[in-house]
C-alpha positions in Angstrom: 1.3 -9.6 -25.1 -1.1 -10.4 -28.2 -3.2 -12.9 -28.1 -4.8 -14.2 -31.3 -8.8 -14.4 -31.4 -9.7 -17.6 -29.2 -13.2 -18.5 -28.8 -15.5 -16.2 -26.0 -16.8 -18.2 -23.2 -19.9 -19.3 -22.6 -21.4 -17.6 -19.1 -23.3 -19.8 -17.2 -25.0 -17.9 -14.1 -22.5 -17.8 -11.4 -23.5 -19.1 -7.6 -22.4 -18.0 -4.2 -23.8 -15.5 -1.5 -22.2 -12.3 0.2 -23.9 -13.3 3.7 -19.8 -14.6 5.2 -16.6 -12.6 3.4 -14.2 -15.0 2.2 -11.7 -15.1 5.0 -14.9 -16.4 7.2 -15.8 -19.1 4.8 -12.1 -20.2 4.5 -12.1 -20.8 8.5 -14.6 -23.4 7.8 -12.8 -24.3 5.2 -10.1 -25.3 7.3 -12.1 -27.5 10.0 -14.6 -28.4 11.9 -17.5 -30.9 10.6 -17.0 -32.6 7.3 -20.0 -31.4 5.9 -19.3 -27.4 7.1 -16.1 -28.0 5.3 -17.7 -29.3 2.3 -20.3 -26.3 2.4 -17.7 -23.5 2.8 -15.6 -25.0 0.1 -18.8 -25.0 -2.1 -19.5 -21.6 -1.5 -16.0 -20.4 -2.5 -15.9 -22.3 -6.1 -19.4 -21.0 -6.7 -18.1 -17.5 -6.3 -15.4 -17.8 -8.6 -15.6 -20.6 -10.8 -17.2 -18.6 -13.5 -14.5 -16.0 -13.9 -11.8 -18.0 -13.5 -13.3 -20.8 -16.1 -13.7 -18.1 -18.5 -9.6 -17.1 -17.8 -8.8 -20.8 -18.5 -11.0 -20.7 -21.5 -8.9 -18.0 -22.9 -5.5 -19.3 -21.7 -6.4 -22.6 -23.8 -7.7 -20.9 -26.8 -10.7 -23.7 -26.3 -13.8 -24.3 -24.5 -13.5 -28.3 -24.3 -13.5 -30.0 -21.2 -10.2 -28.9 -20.5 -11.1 -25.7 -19.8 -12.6 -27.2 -16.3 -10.2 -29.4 -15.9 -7.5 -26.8 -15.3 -9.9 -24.6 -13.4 -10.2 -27.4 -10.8 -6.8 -27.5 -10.7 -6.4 -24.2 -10.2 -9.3 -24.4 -7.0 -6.9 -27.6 -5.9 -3.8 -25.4 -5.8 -5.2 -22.4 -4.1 -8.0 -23.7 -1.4 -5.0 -25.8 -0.3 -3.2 -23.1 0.6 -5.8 -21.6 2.6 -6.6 -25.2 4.8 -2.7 -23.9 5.8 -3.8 -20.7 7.4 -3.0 -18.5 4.5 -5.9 -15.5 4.1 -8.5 -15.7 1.7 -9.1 -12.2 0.7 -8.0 -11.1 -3.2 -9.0 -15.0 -4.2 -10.2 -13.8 -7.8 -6.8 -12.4 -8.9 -4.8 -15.7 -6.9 -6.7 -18.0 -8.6 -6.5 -16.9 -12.3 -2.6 -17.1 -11.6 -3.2 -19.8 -10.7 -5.0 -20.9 -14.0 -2.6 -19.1 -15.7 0.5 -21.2 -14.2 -1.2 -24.5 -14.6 -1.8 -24.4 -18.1 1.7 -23.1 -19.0 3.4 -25.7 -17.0 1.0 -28.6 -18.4 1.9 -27.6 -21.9 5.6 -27.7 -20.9 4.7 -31.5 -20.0 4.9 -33.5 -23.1 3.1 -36.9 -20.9 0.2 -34.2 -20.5 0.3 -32.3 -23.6 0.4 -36.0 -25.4 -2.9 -36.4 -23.8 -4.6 -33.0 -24.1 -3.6 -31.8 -27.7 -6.2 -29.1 -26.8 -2.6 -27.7 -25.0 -0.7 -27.5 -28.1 -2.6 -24.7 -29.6 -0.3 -21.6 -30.3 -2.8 -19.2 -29.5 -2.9 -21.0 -26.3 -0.6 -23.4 -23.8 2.2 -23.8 -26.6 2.5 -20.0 -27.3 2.4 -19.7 -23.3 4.8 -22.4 -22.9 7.3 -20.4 -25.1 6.8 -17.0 -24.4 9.8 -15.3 -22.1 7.2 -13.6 -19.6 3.9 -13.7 -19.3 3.6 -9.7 -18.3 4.6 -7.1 -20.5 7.8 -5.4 -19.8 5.8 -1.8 -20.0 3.3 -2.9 -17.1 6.7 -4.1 -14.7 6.0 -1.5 -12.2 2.5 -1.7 -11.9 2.9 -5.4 -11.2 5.3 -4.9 -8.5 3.1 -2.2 -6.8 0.0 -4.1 -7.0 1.6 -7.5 -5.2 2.8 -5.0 -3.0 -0.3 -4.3 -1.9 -2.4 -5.9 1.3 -4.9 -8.7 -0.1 -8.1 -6.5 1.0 -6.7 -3.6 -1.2 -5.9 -6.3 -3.9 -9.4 -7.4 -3.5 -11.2 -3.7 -3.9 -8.8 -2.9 -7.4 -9.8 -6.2 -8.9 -13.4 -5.9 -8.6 -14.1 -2.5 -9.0 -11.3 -1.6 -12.0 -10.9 -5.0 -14.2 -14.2 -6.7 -12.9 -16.5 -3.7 -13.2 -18.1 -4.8 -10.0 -20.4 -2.4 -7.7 -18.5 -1.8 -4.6 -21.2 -4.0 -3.2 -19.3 -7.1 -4.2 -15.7 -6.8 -2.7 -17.1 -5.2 0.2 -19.3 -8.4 0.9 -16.2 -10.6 -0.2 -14.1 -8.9 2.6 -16.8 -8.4 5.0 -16.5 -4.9 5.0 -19.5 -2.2 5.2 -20.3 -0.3 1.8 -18.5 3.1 3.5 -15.4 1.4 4.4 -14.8 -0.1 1.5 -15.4 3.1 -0.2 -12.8 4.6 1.9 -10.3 2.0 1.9 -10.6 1.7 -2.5 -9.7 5.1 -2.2 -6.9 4.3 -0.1 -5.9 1.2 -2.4 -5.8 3.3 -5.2 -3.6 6.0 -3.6 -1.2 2.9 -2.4 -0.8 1.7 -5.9 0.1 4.6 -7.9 2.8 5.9 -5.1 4.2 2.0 -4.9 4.5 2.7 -9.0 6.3 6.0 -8.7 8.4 3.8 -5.8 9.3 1.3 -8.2 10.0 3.9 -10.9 12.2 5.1 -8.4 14.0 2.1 -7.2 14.1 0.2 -10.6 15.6 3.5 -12.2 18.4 2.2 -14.8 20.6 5.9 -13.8 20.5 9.2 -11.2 19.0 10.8 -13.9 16.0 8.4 -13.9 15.8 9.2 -10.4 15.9 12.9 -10.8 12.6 12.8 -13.1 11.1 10.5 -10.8 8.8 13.1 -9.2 8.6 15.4 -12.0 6.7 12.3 -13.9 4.6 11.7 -11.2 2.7 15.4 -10.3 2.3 16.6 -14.1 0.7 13.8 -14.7 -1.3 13.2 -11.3 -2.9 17.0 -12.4 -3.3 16.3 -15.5 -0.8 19.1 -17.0 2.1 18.9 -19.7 5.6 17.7 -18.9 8.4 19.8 -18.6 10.9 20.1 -21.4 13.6 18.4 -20.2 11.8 15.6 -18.6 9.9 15.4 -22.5 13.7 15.3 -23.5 14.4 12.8 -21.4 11.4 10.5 -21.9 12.3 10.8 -25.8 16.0 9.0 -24.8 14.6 6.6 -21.6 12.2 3.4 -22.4 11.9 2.8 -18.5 10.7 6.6 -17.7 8.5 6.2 -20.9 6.8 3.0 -19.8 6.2 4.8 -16.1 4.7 7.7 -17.5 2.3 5.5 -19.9 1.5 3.6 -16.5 0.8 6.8 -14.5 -1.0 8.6 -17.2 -3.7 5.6 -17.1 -4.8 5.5 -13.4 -7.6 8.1 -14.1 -8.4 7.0 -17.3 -8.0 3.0 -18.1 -6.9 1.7 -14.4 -8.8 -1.8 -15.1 -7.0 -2.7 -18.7 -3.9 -1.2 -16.8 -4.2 -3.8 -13.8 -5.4 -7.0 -15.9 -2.4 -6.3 -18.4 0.0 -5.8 -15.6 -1.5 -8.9 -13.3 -2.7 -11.2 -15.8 -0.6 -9.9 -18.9 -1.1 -13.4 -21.2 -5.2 -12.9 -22.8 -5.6 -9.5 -20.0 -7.8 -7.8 -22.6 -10.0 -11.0 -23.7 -10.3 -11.4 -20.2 -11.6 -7.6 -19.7 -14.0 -8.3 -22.9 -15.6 -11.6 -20.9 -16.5 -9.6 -17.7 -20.3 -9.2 -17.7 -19.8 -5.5 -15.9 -17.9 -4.1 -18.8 -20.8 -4.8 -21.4 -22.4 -2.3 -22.9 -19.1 -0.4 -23.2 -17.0 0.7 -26.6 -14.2 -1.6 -26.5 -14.6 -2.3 -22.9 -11.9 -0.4 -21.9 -13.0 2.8 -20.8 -13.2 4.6 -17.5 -13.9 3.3 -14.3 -17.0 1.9 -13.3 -18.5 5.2 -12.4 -22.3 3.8 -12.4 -20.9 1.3 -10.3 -19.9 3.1 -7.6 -22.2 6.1 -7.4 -20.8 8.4 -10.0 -22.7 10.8 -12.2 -22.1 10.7 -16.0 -19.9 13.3 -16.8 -18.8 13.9 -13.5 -14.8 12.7 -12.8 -14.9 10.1 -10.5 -11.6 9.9 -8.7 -9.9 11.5 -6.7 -12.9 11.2 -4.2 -11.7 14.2 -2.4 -8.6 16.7 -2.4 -5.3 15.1 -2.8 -2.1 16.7 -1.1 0.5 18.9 -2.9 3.0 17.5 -0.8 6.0 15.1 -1.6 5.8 16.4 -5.1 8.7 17.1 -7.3 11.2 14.8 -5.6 14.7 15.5 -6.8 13.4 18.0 -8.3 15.5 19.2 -11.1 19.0 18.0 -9.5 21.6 18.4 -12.3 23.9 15.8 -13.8 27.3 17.1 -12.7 28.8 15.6 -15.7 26.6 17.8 -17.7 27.5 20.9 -15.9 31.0 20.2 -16.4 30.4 19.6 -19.7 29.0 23.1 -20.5 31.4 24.9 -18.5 34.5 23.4 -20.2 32.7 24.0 -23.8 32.2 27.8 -22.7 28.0 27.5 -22.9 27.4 28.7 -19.9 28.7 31.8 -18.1 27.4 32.7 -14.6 24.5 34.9 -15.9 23.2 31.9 -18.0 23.8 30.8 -22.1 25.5 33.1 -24.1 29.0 34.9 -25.3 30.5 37.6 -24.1 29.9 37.0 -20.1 32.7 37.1 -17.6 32.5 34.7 -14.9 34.8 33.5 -12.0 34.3 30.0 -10.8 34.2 28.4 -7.4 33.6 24.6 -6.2 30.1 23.6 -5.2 29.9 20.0 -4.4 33.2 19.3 -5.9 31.5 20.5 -9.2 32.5 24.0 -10.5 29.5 26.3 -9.9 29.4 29.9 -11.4 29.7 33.0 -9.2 29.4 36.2 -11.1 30.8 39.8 -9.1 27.9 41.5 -8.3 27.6 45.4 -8.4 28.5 47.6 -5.6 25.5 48.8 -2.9 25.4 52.0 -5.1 25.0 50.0 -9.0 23.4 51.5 -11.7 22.3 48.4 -13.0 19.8 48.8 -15.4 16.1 48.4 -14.4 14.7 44.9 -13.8 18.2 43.5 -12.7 18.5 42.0 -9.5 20.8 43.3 -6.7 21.8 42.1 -3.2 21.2 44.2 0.0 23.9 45.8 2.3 21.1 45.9 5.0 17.9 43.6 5.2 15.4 45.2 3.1 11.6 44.2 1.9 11.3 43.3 -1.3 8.9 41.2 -3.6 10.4 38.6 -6.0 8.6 39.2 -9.3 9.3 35.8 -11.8 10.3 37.5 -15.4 8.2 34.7 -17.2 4.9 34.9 -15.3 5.0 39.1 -14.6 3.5 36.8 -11.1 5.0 37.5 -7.6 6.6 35.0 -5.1 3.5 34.2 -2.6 2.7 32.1 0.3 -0.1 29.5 -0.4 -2.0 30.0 2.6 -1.3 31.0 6.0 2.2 31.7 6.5 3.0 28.6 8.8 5.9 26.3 8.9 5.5 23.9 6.0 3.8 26.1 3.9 4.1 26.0 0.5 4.9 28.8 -2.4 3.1 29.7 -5.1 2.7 32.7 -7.8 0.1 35.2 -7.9 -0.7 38.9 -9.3 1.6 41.3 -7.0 -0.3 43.7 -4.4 1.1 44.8 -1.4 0.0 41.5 0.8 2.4 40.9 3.6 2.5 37.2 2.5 4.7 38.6 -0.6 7.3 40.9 1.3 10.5 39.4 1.4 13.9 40.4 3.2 16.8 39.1 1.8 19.7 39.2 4.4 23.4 39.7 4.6 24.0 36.0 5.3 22.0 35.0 2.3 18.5 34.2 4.2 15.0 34.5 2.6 13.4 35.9 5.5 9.6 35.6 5.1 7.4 39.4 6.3 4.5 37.8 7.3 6.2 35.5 9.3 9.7 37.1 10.3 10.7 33.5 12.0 10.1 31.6 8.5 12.5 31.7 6.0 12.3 29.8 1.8 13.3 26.4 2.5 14.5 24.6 -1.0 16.1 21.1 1.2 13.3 20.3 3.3 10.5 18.7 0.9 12.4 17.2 -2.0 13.1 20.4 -3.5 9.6 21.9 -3.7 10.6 25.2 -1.8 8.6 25.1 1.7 8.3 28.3 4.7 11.0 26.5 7.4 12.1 27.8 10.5 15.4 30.2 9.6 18.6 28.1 10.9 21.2 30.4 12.3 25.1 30.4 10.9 26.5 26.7 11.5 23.9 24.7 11.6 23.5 21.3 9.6 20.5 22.8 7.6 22.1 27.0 7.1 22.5 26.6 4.0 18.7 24.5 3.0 17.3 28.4 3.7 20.2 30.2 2.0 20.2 31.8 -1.4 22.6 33.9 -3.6 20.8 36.1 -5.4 23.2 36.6 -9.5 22.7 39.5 -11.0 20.1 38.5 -13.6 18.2 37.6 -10.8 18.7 34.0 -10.5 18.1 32.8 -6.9 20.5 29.9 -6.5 20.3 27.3 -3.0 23.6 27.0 -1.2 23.0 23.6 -0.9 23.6 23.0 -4.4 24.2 25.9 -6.5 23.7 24.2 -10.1 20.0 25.0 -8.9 17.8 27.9 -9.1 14.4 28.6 -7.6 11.7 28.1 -10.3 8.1 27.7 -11.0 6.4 25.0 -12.1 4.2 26.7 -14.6 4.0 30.2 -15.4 0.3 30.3 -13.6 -1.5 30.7 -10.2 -1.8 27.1 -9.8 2.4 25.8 -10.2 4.5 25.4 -7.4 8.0 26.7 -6.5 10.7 24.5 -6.3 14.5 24.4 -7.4 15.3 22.8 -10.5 18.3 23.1 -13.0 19.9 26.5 -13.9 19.8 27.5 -17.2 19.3 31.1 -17.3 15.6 30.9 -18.7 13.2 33.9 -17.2 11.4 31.1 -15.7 14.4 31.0 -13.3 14.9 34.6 -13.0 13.4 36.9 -10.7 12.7 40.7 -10.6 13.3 42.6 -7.1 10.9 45.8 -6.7 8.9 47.0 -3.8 4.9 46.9 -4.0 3.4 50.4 -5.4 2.3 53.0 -2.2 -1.0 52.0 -1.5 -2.0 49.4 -3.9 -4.7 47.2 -2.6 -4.1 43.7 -1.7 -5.2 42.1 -4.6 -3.9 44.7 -7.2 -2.9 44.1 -10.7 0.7 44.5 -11.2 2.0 47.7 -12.1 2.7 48.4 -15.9 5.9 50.3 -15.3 9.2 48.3 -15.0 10.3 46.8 -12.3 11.7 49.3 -9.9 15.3 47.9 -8.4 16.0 47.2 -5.0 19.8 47.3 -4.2 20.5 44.2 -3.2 24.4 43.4 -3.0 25.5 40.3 -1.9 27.9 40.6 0.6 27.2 36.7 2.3 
């Protein structure tokens, strides 16, 4: 929300030791001796005046004297709650909602605005007064995630993103010990993103929204490119644009991200007044490395590895309205997009889902066609896109994750593909390609026999352009999320692309384990589907 140019405020030296947090000082604050109530309540307005004067400065659009006049009103409101047994950690950002509510509801008051004209300014208390929200509708999910938080995590983000404090200050204001509140900012920061993607999630205006939701979240967590459709998508959606913009800044412009999203009216004046972000161009740049022990040119967060889990979730689920769209227009046969394609057509989830006939055992499909097996046979699953073979990231344990890499002859890349349709894993002959288990990222789970709730989570029916499609929802096929080393395999919408298709051939007799793959074609396994 723009705010015109109102004056900066001045910065008198701000008072207050870290020798109590500010939960102990409230507990005086609350009773006991007159004077040890005085003291305590001293010591908490000497902390915070100065930051939250220099809010109400902003707010106003003036430096009179009723800058301090609303500040104290603002000390009133909150150090009353606290005599009421309400905790005292995350006071900064409390109070300068607080500031921020008293002036807007004083200029609404025309007894008080006839006395304070400073309130009628429309930089200031009348623009506030008339304005439909005070936080933009772009920072909505960030807000929601951040009041979500616990106060001592609301306390850490505050300081350390939109103050620019060391970590020696919030850690003294919660009473916390320098390595702990290292630890736990890591946690807080970990907490507000996924309560964003939650939001994202739960605010989501249609499924389709909630289909992207995870496919927003780990692009943009790593740092690499959206897929296409989610890029299509984001091109039609304001609410999955705004998310992303919100996702994209945690590594980059967290503090601006927070103070717009908290504070919203004068968030970036506010940012400019804060005596830790001198010094810097525009005062909006990255996090306050020097302040908590980074090296220049070093990236500060995450501060160690981050889990590939729960990524991806609903993972490329298809619109079913879509689906049926194209298969009553005639743009998609079983073998994917084009003319000319036979196809017969059974019910999947009440939606029609192709089903090509696939050759005979004895087939003289051309090479680099896939096939199913009358018998269980090994096999490696080659993707047509990345010339990269289906591999286990790892050891080959239950919950293991899949990944591409340059074909040898490693056990951890022999599959046998079943006549009931499992994915049976070499390495681990008890394992099987799980697609249902983790949100559609495709995981190693145990192989569930014929009638089981979950059979059909670790079965696949293999087209013959090689598509491997889940039986839990055939509109799917298994994919990669880049055509790389580093992407994960998970199931996303079938569309026939060769990012979706996959080669069947057999590694070459006494290739080494981390071989190149072969120049030749593809040499075919027979594979017929008789499931």
């Amino acid at each position: 929300m723009p705010t015109p140019h109102p004056p900066r405020p001045h910065r008198p030296p701000s008072g207050g030791s870290l020798e109590e947090s500010d939960e102990a000082l409230a507990v005086r604050a609350r009773g006991g001796p007159d004077d040890d109530v005085a003291q305590a309540t001293a010591l908490l307005m000497a902390r915070h005046w100065q930051p939250v004067h220099d809010y109400a400065v902003i707010c106003l659009a003036s430096s009179a004297q009723v800058a301090a006049m609303v500040t104290a009103a603002a000390f009133h409101q909150v150090l009353d709650r606290l005599t009421l047994g309400e905790p005292a950690a995350a006071l900064r950002p409390r109070l300068l909602l607080a500031v921020r509510g008293t002036v807007r509801q004083w200029a609404a008051a025309e007894r008080i605005a006839g006395v304070l004209p400073q309130l009628r300014k429309p930089a200031g208390g009348r623009g506030m007064r008339v304005a439909k929200d005070m936080t933009p509708e772009n920072r909505r999910l960030t807000e929601l995630s951040f009041h979500a938080l616990p106060a001592p995590a609301q306390c850490l983000l505050w300081h350390i993103d939109v103050e620019a404090e060391p970590i020696t200050v919030p850690a003294g204001l919660l009473g916390m010990t320098e390595e702990a509140a290292t630890a736990a900012y890591q946690e807080a920061r970990d907490k507000l993103r996924e309560g964003c993607v939650r939001a994202h999630r739960e605010l989501a205006p249609s499924p389709e929204c909630r289909h992207h939701n995870r496919l927003l979240d780990i692009p943009l967590r790593r740092g690499s490119g959206l897929l296409p459709e989610v890029r299509r998508h984001l091109a039609q959606c304001r609410h999955c644009r705004a998310a992303a913009e919100q996702l994209r800044r945690f590594e980059s412009a967290l503090g601006p991200l927070l103070a717009e999203a908290v504070l919203g009216w004068g968030a970036r004046r506010y940012l400019d007044s804060r005596p830790g972000r001198r010094g810097r161009a525009g005062g909006h740049g990255r996090g306050a490395a020097r302040h908590r022990g980074g090296r220049p040119g070093r990236r500060l967060l995450p501060f160690g590895p981050r889990s590939p889990r729960a990524v991806l979730t609903g993972a490329g689920l298809a619109s079913a309205g879509v689906l049926t769209l194209l298969l009553a227009s005639g743009g998609w046969s079983d073998d994917g997009p084009g003319p000319g394609q036979a196809a017969s057509a059974t019910t999947v989830g009440g939606a029609p889902a192709a089903t090509a006939p696939l050759p005979p055992a004895a087939s003289t499909a051309p090479p680099g066609t896939a096939q199913l097996p009358t018998k269980p046979r090994r096999t490696r699953l080659r993707n047509v896109a990345a010339d990269l073979c289906l591999d286990i990231r790892g050891r080959a344990t239950a919950g293991a994750q899949l990944q591409l890499a340059v074909c040898s002859s490693a056990s951890t890349q022999q599959w046998s593909y079943e006549d009931d349709g499992l994915l049976r894993s070499v390495a681990a002959p008890q394992l099987c390609l799980d697609s249902h288990a983790d949100a559609g990222v495709v995981i190693l789970g145990p192989c569930a026999p014929r009638g089981d709730r979950r059979a059909d989570d670790v079965r696949y029916d293999l087209t013959v352009r090689g598509e491997l499609l889940p039986r839990w929802d055939e509109t799917l096929a298994l994919a990669a999320t880049s055509q790389d080393m580093d992407g994960y395999i998970v199931v996303e919408v079938r569309d026939g692309s060769a990012a979706r298709r996959w080669h069947t051939d057999s590694p070459p007799p006494g290739s080494a384990p981390n071989a190149a793959p072969a120049t030749h074609p593809a040499r075919p396994v027979d594979l017929t589907n008789r499931a």
